[in-house]
C-alpha positions in Angstrom: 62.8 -28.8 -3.8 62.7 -32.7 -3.2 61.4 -34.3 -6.3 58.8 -37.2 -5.5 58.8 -40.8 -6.7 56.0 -41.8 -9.1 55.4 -44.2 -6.2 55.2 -41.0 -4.1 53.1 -39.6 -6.3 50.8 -42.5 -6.5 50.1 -41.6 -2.8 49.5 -37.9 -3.1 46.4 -36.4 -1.5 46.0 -34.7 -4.8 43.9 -35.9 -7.0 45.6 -34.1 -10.4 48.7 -35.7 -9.0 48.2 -39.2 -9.0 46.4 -39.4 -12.1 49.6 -37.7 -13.9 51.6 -39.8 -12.0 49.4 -43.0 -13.6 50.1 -41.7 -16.7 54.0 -41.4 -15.9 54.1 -44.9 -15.0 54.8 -46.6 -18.4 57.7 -44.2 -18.8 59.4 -44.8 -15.1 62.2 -47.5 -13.8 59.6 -49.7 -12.5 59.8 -53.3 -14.0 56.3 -54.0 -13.2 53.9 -51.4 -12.8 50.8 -54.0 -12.4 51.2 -54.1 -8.7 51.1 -49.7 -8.7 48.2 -49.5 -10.8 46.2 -52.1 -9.4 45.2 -50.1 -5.8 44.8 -47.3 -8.1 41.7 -49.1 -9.9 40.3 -48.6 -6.2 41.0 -44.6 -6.2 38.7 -42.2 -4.4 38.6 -40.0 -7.8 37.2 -41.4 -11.0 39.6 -39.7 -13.6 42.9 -41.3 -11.6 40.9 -45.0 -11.6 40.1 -44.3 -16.0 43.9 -43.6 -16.5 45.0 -46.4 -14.0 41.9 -48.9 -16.7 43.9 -47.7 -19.6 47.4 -47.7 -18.4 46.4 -51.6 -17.9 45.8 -52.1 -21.7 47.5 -55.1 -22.8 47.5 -57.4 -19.7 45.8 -60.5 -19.5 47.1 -61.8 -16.2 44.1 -62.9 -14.2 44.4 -60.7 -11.5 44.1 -57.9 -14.3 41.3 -58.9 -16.4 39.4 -59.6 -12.8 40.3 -56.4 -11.7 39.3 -55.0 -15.2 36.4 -56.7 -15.2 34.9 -55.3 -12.0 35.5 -51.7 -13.1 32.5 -52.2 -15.7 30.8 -52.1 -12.3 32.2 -48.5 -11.4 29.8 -45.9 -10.6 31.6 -43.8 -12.9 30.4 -44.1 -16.5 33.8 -43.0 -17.7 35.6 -45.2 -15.9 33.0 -48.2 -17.6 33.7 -47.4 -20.6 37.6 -46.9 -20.9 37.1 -50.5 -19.1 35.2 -51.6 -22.0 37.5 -50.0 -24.8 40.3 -51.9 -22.9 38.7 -55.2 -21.8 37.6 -55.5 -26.1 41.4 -55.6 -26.9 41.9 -59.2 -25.0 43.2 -61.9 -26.9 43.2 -64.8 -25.1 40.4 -67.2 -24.5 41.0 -67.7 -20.9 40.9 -63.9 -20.2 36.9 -64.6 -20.4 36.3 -66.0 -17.4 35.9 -63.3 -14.8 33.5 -61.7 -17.8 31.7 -64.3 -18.1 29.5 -64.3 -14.7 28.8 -60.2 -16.0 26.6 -61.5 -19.1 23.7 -61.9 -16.8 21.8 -60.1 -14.1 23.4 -57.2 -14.3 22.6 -53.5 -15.8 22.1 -53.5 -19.5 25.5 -51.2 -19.9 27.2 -53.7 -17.9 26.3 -56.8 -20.3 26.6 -55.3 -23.6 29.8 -54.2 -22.9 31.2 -57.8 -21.6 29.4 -59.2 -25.2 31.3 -57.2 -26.8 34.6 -58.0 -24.8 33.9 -62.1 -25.1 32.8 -61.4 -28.9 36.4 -61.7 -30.6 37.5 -64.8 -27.8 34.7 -67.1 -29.3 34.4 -68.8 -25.6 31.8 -71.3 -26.1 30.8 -70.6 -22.7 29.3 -67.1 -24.4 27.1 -69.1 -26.7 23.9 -69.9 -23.8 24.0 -66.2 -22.6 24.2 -64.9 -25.9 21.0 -66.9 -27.1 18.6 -65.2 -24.4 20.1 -62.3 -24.8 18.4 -62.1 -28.4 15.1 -61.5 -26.7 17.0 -58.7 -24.1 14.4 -55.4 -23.8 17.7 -53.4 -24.5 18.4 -53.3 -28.2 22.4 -52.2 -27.4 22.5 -55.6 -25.5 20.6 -57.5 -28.8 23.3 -56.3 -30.9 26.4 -57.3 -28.8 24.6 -60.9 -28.7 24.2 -61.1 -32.2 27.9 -60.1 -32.4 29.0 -63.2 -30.7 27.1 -65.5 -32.1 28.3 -64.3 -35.5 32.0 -65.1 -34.4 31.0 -68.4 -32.6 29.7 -69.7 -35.9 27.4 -72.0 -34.4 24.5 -73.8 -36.8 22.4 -73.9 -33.8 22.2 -70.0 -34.1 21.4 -70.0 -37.7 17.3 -70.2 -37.4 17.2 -68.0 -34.1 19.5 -65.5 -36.0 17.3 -65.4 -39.2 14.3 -64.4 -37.3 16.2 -61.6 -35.5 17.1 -60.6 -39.2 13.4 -60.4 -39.6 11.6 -58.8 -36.9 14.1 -57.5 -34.9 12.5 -53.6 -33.9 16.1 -52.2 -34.6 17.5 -51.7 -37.6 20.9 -52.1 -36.6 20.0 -55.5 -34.5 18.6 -56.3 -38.0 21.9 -55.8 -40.2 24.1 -56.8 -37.6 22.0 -60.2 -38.1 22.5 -60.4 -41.5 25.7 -60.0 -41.6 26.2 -62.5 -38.8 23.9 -65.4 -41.4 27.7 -65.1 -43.6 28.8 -68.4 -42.4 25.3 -70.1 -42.6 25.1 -72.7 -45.7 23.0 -70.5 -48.0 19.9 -72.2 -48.6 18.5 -71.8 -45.5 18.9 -68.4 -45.2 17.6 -67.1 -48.3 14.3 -66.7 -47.2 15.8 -64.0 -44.3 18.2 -62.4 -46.8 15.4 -62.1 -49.6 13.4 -60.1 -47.1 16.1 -58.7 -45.9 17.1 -56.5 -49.1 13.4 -55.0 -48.9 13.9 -53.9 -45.6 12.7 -50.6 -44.3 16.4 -49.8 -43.6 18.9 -49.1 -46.0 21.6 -50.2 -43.6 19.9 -53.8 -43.3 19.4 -53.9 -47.7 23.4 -53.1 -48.0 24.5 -56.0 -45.5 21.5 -58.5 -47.0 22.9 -57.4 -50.6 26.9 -58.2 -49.6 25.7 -61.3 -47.5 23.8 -62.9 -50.7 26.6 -62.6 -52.7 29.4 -63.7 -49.7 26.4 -66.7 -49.7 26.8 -67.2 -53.6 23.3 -67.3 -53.3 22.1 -67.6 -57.0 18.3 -68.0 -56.3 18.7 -64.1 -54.4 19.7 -62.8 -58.4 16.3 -61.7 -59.2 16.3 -59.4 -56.2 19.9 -58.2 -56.5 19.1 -56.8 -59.8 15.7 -55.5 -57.6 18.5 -53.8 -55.4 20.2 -52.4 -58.5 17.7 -49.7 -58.8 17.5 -48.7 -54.4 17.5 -45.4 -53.4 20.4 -45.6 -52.0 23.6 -45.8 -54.1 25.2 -47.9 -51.2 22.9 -50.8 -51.6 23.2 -50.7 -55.3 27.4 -51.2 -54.8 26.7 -54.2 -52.3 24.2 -55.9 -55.4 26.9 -54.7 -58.1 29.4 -56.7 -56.2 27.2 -59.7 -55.7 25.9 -59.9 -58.9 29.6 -60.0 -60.3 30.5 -63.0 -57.6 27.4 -64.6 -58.6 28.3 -64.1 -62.2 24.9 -63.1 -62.9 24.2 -62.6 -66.6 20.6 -61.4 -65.7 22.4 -58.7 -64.1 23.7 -57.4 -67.4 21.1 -54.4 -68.3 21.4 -53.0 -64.5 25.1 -53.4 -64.5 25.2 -51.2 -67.9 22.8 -48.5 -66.2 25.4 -48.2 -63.1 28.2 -47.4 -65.3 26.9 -43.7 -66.0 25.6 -43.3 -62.3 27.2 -40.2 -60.6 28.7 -41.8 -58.3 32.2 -43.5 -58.7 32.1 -45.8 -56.7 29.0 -47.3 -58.0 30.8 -46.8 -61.7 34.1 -49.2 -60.3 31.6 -52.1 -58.7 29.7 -52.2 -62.1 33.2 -52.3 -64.6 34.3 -55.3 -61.7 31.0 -56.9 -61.9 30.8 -56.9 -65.7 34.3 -58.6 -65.9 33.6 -61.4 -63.7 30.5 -61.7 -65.7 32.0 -62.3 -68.8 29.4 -61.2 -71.2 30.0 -60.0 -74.4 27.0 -57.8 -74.9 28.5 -55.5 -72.0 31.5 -54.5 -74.2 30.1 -51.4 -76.4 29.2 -50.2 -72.9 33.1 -50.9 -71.2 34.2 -49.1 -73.9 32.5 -45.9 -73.3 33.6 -46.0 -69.7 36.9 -46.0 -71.2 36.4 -42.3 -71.3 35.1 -42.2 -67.9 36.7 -39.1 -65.6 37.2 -41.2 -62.9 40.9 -43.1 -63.6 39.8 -46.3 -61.9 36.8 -46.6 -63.9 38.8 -46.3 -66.6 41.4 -48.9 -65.6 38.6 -51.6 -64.3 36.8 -50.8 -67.6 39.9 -51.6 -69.3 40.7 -55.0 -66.9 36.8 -56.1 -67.7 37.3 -55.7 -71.6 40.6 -57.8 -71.0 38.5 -60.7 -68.7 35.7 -60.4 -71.4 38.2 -61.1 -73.9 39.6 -64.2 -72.2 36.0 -65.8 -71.7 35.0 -65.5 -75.2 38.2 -67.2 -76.6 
C-alpha cells in the first residue's frame, strides 16, 4: 500500500487523519510548516484546528499571531483555550497588535484571555483597556486587568489599584491587587496593605504580608507582628519574612513563638528573620532550635547565631 504524504494527509476526509498528521508535522522534511498549518486553523473539526494552535507555539510572524489571535474567537472552547495557552508564551511586543482590538467588546472569555496574553509584553497600548476593565462585571476579566497593570508599572494605576485591593468582591481580584501595589513607592499604599492583612481572605493577608515587607514598609510592623498570630500558618511565613527585611526588633517575642510552631516552614522564616534582626535577646531561643528535627532549622538557627554574633561585635 501507497504511503501518503503528511501533505496528503493534511487533506484527508478523515478527521483522525489530519489531526495526526498536524501532529507529524514538526517531525517531517518540510522546511516551513506555517503555510500547512495555517488552512488547518480553518478545519471543519475542532480537535484537528487545537493541534494545528499548538503545533504553532513559538511563532510570532504576523500572519501567525493574527491567525492565533482569531482562534480565541473559535466556537470551540477547546480550541480557545490551547489558543490562549499558546498566544501567553509571546515574547515580542509587536506580537500585540492583532490582540489588542480583542480587549474590548467582545465575550468575557475572549478578553481575559488576550489580558493575559498582552500581560508579559507590557504594550502600553494595554494600559486604557486595562483601566476599565477594573470595573468589568466578570471578576476572571478583573483579574487579568490587574495582571497587566502590575507589569506595566504605571503610577497612574497606583490609586485605582489600591481601591481594587480594597473592595474588590473577589478575593483573588483582591490579592492579585496587592501584589500588583509591589512597585508602588510605599507610603501611599500602606493604608491598602494595612487593610489588606485583615482581610477576610487568607490569600489577600499572605500577599499584603509579602508586599509590606517587598515595600520595606516600617510603619506596617505593628500589624506584621498582628499577622504573626493568623490562623493560617501561610500568612504567618509572609510576616516572618517581612519582619526580618524590615529588621523589626518589635517583632522579636512573635519571631521566638514561631520557632516551636509545627510547621517547618514557619520554624526556617523565623531562624532567617531573627538573623537579619540581629537581636541578642533571640539567642537562648536560636540555641534551642539548634536541636530542632528539622536539618534546615537547624542550619538557619546556626547561620542567625553567626549574623547575631557579627552585629553585636
Amino acid at each position: 500500500m501507497q504511503m501518503l504524504s503528511l501533505a496528503e494527509r493534511l487533506e484527508s476526509a478523515d478527521a483522525e487523519v489530519r489531526r495526526l498528521a498536524v501532529i507529524d508535522l514538526p517531525y517531517g522534511d518540510e522546511d516551513d510548516i506555517v503555510p500547512l498549518l495555517l488552512p488547518r486553523l480553518l478545519d471543519s473539526d475542532a480537535a484537528v484546528r487545537t493541534e494545528a494552535v499548538r503545533a504553532l507555539e513559538g511563532y510570532e510572524d504576523t500572519p501567525v499571531v493574527a491567525a492565533l489571535a482569531t482562534m480565541l474567537l473559535d466556537g470551540d472552547a477547546g480550541v480557545r483555550e490551547a489558543a490562549g495557552q499558546v498566544l501567553a508564551e509571546l515574547k515580542q511586543p509587536a506580537s500585540a497588535a492583532p490582540l489588542l482590538p480583542l480587549l474590548e467588546g467582545q465575550a468575557a472569555e475572549v478578553r481575559m484571555l488576550a489580558f493575559r496574553a498582552v500581560r508579559a509584553l507590557r504594550v502600553e497600548a494595554a494600559f486604557a483597556p486595562a483601566m476599565a476593565a477594573l470595573r468589568d462585571a466578570d471578576p476572571g476579566v478583573r483579574r487579568e486587568a490587574v495582571g497587566v497593570l502590575g507589569y506595566l508599572k504605571k503610577t497612574e494605576a497606583i490609586g485605582e489599584l489600591a481601591e481594587v485591593a480594597a473592595h474588590d468582591p473577589d478575593a483573588e481580584v483582591r490579592r492579585i491587587a496587592i501584589g500588583a501595589l509591589g512597585y508602588a513607592s510605599g507610603v501611599s499604599v500602606l493604608p491598602a496593605l494595612t487593610r489588606a492583612l485583615g482581610d477576610t481572605a487568607w490569600m489577600v493577608r499572605e500577599e499584603a504580608a509579602q508586599t509590606v515587607g517587598k515595600l520595606r514598609l516600617g510603619p506596617a510592623i505593628p500589624d506584621l507582628v498582628k499577622a504573626m498570630a493568623d490562623d493560617y500558618w501561610q500568612v504567618r511565613v509572609k510576616a516572618a519574612r517581612s519582619l526580618g527585611l524590615l529588621k523589626a526588633a518589635a517583632g522579636l517575642p512573635a519571631l521566638v513563638e514561631a520557632l516551636s510552631h509545627p510547621m517547618g516552614n514557619l520554624r526556617k522564616e523565623a531562624a532567617i528573620a531573627l538573623g537579619e534582626v540581629g537581636d541578642a535577646r533571640a539567642i537562648p531561643a536560636l540555641e534551642k532550635a539548634l536541636q530542632d528535627p528539622d536539618p534546615d532549622v537547624r542550619k538557619l538557627a546556626r547561620l542567625a547565631l553567626t549574623a547575631i554574633g557579627l552585629a553585636q561585635a
